[in-house]
C-alpha positions, 0 to 999 in steps of 0.5 A: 280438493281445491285449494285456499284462495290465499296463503293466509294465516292459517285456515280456521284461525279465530284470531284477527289478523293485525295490520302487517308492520315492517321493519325498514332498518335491517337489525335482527334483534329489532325483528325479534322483538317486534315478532314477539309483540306481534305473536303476542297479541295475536295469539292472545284471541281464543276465538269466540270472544275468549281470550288465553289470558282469561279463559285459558285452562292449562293443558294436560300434556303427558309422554307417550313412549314407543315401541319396536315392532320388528315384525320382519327383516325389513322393519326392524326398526319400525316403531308404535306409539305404546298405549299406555295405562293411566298409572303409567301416564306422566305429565310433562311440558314440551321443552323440559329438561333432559337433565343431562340426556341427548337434546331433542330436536322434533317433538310431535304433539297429538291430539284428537279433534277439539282437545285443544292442540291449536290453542297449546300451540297458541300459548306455547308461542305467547310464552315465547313472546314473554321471554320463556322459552330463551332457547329460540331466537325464532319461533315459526308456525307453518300451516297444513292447510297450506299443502293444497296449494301447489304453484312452485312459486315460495321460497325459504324466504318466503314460507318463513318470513312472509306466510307463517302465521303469527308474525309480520312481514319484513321488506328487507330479509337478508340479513335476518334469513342469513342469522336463520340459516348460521344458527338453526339451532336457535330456531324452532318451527311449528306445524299445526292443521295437519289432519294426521299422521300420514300428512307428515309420512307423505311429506317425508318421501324423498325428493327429486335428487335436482330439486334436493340439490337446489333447495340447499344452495337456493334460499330466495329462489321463488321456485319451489311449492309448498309441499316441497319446502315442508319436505325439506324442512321435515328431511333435514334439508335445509335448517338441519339444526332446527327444532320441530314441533309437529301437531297431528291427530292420532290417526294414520301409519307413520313408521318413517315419522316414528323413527325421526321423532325423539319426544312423543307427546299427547294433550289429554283432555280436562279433569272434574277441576278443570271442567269446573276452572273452565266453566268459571272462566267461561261463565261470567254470571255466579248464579249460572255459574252454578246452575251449569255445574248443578247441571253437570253433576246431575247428568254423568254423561254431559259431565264426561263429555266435558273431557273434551274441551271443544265438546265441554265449550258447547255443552256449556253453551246449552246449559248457560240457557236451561232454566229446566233441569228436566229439560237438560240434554242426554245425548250428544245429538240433543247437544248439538241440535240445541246449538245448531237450531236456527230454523230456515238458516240452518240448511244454509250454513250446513251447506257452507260447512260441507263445501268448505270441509271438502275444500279442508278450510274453515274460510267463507270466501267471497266465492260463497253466497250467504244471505245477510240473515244468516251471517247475522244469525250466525255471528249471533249464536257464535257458528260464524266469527268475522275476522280480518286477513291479510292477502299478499297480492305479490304471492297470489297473483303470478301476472303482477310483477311488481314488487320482484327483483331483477333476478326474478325473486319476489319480495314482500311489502306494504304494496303487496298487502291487502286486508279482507274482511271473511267470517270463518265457521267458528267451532271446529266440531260444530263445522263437522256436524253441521256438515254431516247434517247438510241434505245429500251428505245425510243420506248419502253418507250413513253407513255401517260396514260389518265383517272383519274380511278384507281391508276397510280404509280406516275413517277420519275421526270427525266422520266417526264422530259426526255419524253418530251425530246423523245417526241420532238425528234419525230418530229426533223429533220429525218436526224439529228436522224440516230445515235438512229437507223442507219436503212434505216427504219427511216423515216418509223419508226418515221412517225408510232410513229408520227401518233400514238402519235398524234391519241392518243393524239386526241382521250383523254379524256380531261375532265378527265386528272389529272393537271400534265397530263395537263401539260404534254400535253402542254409540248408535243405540245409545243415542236413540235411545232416549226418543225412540222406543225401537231403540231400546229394542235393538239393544235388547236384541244385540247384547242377545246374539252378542258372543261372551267375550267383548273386547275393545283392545287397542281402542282408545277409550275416553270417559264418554265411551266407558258411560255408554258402555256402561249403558249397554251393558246395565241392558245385559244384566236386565237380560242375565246375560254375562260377558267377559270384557277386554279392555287391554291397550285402551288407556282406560282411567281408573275412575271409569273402571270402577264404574264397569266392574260392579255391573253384574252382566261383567263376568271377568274383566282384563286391562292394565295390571297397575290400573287394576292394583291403584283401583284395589288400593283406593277402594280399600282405602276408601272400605268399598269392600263389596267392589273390592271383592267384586274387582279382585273376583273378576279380574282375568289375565290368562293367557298373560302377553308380555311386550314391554319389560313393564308388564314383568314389572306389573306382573311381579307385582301382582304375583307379590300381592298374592304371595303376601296375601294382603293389598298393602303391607301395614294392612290385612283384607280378608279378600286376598286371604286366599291369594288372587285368583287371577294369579292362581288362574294363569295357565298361558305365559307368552313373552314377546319383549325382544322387539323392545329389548334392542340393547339387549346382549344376553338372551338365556332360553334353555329348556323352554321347549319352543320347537320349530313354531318358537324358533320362527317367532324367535328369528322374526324379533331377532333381527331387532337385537343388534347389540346381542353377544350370546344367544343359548337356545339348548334343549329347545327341541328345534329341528331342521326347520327351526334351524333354517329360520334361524341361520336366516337370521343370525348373519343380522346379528353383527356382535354375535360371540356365542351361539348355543344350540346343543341338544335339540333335534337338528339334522343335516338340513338344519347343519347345512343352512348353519354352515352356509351363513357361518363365514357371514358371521364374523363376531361369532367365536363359539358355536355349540351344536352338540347332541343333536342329529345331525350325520357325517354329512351335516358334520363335514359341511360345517367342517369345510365351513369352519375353514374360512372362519379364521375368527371361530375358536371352537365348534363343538358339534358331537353327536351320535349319529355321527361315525367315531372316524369321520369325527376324529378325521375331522378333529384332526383337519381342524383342532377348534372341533370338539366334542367336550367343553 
């Protein structure tokens, strides 16, 4: 994509930038403080005419955990992020305390589009400037955006103390990047307009040894691009005692990331208080104050939107002008069509939105020909802000020498400054949609994939967002949508994409969607569904042909997703037909799963076990018997999966409230006189907790009957567990196969003691593979393979083994296949063989 045309502040940035001051005395403590007086007045402005100190909401942030996959020999340590159920989510601030714990040093904050991440990061860096966060002496806030530039033109000194947002400049920079560099620890950077996680993982690559070298010894050599300073920075190059804030977007691989990061955050959306805190702050008038709210508790859908504090900012702006309650908004289209409609403006800035999205900036530079009209109406309805920038002559133009030194470097000072009055598409969301609606990307864009065959590159979340929008402008009023293409052939043109959008939808493979492409598909049905008639047709014919088991597992599912497929299944129950729905790993809230499980096309229902026990109880407690019942009916969980030591811990539980045949202890329900049945009804029990269990160093599976199959599966998690001391694996039916899967294992082990493998089906295949990694394990001291099948053959190779094992105490390996003479000639070479404990 074509870069920026400046370094500036970052890209998208509703803030004005203040005149650059400079500080001609060269004295740390001065900059300090007159960086946080900068930082904060210019992180004060929200954009939008909002300010932090009177419309700011405070973000809910809560502590996400990680898991260890090792899924193979080569990725035992890979880590994912683990979805976590809503009982299990714990509020916390950036930089709390670790009472005693190892220090954190790189935090990663993420956060879907219009969650607020940049507006946290806002405030984090206000409270800095107010003294509250007395553990850094230098905050930075460095932009993603800026990674398209590629001139090898910066410095350290220069990304730090020139081109990062929210600071001044300073002439004179020896000292103050000496201090900087002597004390890393006092700093803290920020990286924030990273698109997702995979922009960090790239950036995480190694570098060319040279470049390596010369990044470590070169603070102000303007030799370097951007992408390599962030390189160095996030490796650990230069500042290694630094503290890192990454902000990104949940999307993408990042197992390089997951293993550096040390505290993964994630800012969640508003709750009902917020929406309503939010709304006071935003609305001024008392009486449409109430309106908006009346508004909102009358519309469920617009009410769960608000969950999003960037979709909550434009349903507010819609509802501050109804003066009809009956002519509020139902779907996120109406939402958005009501704030983007400016008809004759509206073709304009939607193609200002698809040329500045594919060039990854919010800016309107002076490359672009906008009409007096509509930059008046977009100031106007707020899809424009104006704002003033600084442009660094000296870093942007490689022909002006001035300002450089003799050497070569550059510097930075008033005479490289020049302010510049741009407008920027105000609303991050709004500049997604509006780019979605632009003519050729309309047409050209909608698309559907169907089947589950082969690798589909995963979709950015704003085009998953923004189809959705373009799918429901399909089916709006024709006469409301000549500003996409003011052509008498319209009408034509919207039937033709109708009709093909819905014959395709018809003719999928329903069986074989992915869960996020099932959503999808509610999304697209639900948001016709209120302006045409043929929409709720295809509903009907979907949940038809739809197979019983639905499952949305391991997709993150917001309050708005759980109406709407609330909506489409209330359509089954017109139809009678019933599901079975799975919402494991989706980090459902409680309160939207009291909405789904009442619904009658919902024949069983599985997700996290505390959610499901913290619903009984409040319904209980709230004497909703009716959806009790139906709650403790339909709850399913055979086959049970556990992968974290906590799902024992909710299973426990769970098996508690049967045995004791009551929800809580001082009261008695006659819906658990029988026990519960998803507990009486658990056939299937499968533990995969090894990956997580890396501290691990007894492991106890005797008389499991895993065979060959479990001891593959068994070997694959092992090589995660590297601080195990005894393994017992006796009575296990393992064969030659099994065994051979192991020994490719076990040399992974480093602290291996005791190894026990008596009474299984081992041959002399199976011996061999053993004997031949027996040297390789040098912790090992007993080892147990007695009363398996192995001959004279399978015993001598591991004698002849045990031989350069001077560390081995004792190899008991009797069995009857083997003759009585080789075994006592072999007992007799070597007294550790034995036959008896």
């Amino acid at each position: 994509a074509p870069a920026p045309a400046q370094p500036t502040s970052p890209s998208g940035s509703k803030s004005d930038v203040f005149p650059v001051s400079t500080c001609p005395q060269v004295n740390v403590k001065s900059y300090i403080q007159e960086t946080k007086a900068y930082m904060s007045r210019a992180c004060e402005d929200m954009g939008d005419g909002l300010t932090l100190s009177s419309n700011y909401v405070d973000s809910k942030v809560i502590q996400r955990d990680t898991i260890r996959t090792g899924r193979n020999n080569n990725k035992s340590l890979d880590k994912e992020l683990n979805v976590m159920g809503d009982m299990d989510r714990r509020k916390c601030t950036i930089f709390e305390q670790n009472h005693g714990g190892r220090s954190k040093s790189c935090h990663l904050l993420v956060g879907k589009a219009g969650m607020g991440k940049t507006t946290c990061i806002k405030k984090l860096c206000r409270d800095w400037s107010m003294d509250c966060l007395p553990q850094f002496d230098f905050v930075f806030l460095l932009d993603g955006r800026f990674l398209t530039i590629t001139e090898p033109k910066y410095s350290l000194e220069t990304l730090l103390l020139h081109l990062s947002s929210f600071a001044p400049s300073c002439s004179n920079s020896d000292e103050i990047l000496s201090q900087i560099v002597t004390s890393p620890k006092r700093v803290l950077i920020i990286c924030d307009g990273f698109e997702d996680l995979r922009e960090f993982e790239l950036l995480l690559q190694p570098l060319e040894k040279d470049v390596a070298t010369s990044l470590q010894k070169e603070r102000k050599c303007n030799t370097f691009t951007i992408r390599q300073l962030y390189s160095a920075i996030l490796q650990r190059l230069v500042l290694p005692g630094c503290s890192l804030l990454l902000s990104s977007r949940p999307r993408g691989s990042a197992s390089q990331l997951l293993r550096k990061v040390d505290n993964f955050l994630e800012i969640t959306g508003f709750s009902p208080s917020d929406v309503e805190m939010y709304v006071t702050k935003l609305v001024p008038d008392p009486e449409v104050q109430k309106s908006t709210m009346k508004c909102l508790q009358n519309c469920d859908y617009l009410n769960l939107l608000c969950w999003n504090p960037g979709i909550c900012q434009l349903v507010c702006t819609v509802l501050e002008r109804q003066t009809d309650l009956d002519e509020v908004p139902r779907t996120l289209t109406e939402i958005c069509f009501q704030v983007l409609q400016e008809n004759g403006l509206m073709s304009e800035l939607s193609y200002l939105a698809w040329e500045t999205v594919k060039m990854n900036t919010s800016i309107i530079t002076s490359e672009f020909s906008v009409s007096g009209q509509t930059r008046a109406a977009g100031l106007k309805t707020g899809l424009l802000n104006s704002l003033t920038r600084v442009r660094r002559k000296s870093l942007s133009n490689p022909e002006n020498n001035e300002g450089k030194t003799d050497d070569g470097s550059q510097t930075t000072d008033d005479k490289d400054m020049e302010m510049e009055d741009v407008e920027n598409l105000g609303h991050e969301i709004l500049q997604l949609l509006l780019f979605r609606s632009y003519s050729s990307a309309f047409v050209k864009t909608l698309s559907f994939q169907s089947g589950s065959k082969g690798r589909r590159r995963q979709q950015r979340e704003e085009f998953e967002l923004t189809q959705r929008f373009a799918v429901g402008l399909l089916f709006q009023n024709q006469d409301d949508l000549l500003w996409l293409q003011p052509t008498n052939n319209l009408n034509s043109t919207m039937v033709m994409k109708q009709n093909a959008l819905i014959k395709h939808l018809k003719h999928l493979q329903f069986g074989h969607l992915r869960p996020s492409q099932i959503l999808d598909l509610y999304y697209f049905v639900y948001e016709g569904s209120f302006t045409h008639c043929r929409s709720s047709k295809l509903a009907k014919h979907i949940l038809k042909n739809f197979p019983e088991r639905l499952t949305f597992n391991g997709v993150p599912l917001c309050p708005a997703d759980i109406h709407v497929i609330k909506n489409f299944m209330q359509h089954g129950g017109d139809e009678e037909r019933r599901f079975s729905l799975d919402l494991q790993n989706c980090g459902i809230q409680v309160s939207g799963l009291k909405s789904l499980v009442g619904l009658d096309a919902i024949r069983t229902y599985r997700t996290c076990i505390v959610d499901v026990i913290f619903m009984w109880e409040e319904l209980e407690q709230q004497k909703e018997e009716s959806l009790l019942r139906d709650a403790v009916s339909k709850f399913n969980i055979d086959p049970f999966k556990a992968t974290q030591v906590s799902h024992i811990e909710h299973l426990m539980k769970l098996v508690g409230i049967h045995t004791n045949k009551r929800l809580s202890e001082c009261q008695m329900n006659s819906i658990f006189a029988e026990g519960v049945p998803a507990v009486k009804h658990l056939y299937k029990l499968e533990l995969e907790l090894l990956p997580g269990l890396h501290n691990l160093q007894h492991l106890d599976l005797e008389n499991n009957k895993i065979g060959d199959d479990g001891a593959q599966h068994l070997a694959k998690a092992l090589v995660s567990l590297s601080s195990l001391e005894t393994l017992n694996l006796s009575q296990n039916t393992i064969g030659d196969t099994g065994a051979q899967s192991l020994s490719a294992t076990l040399t992974n082990l480093p602290r291996l003691d005791r190894l026990s493998l008596h009474s299984n089906v081992i041959c002399d295949q199976g011996a061999n593979s053993l004997a031949a990694v027996l040297r390789h394990m040098s912790a090992l001291t007993e080892l147990d393979i007695r009363y398996n099948r192995l001959t004279d053959i399978g015993a001598h190779s591991l004698g002849s083994s045990l031989k350069e094992c001077h560390h081995m105490k004792s190899l008991r390996m009797w069995s009857q296949c083997i003759p009585y003479g080789v075994f006592e000639r072999l007992q007799q070479q070597d007294p550790r063989i034995m036959d008896t404990f």
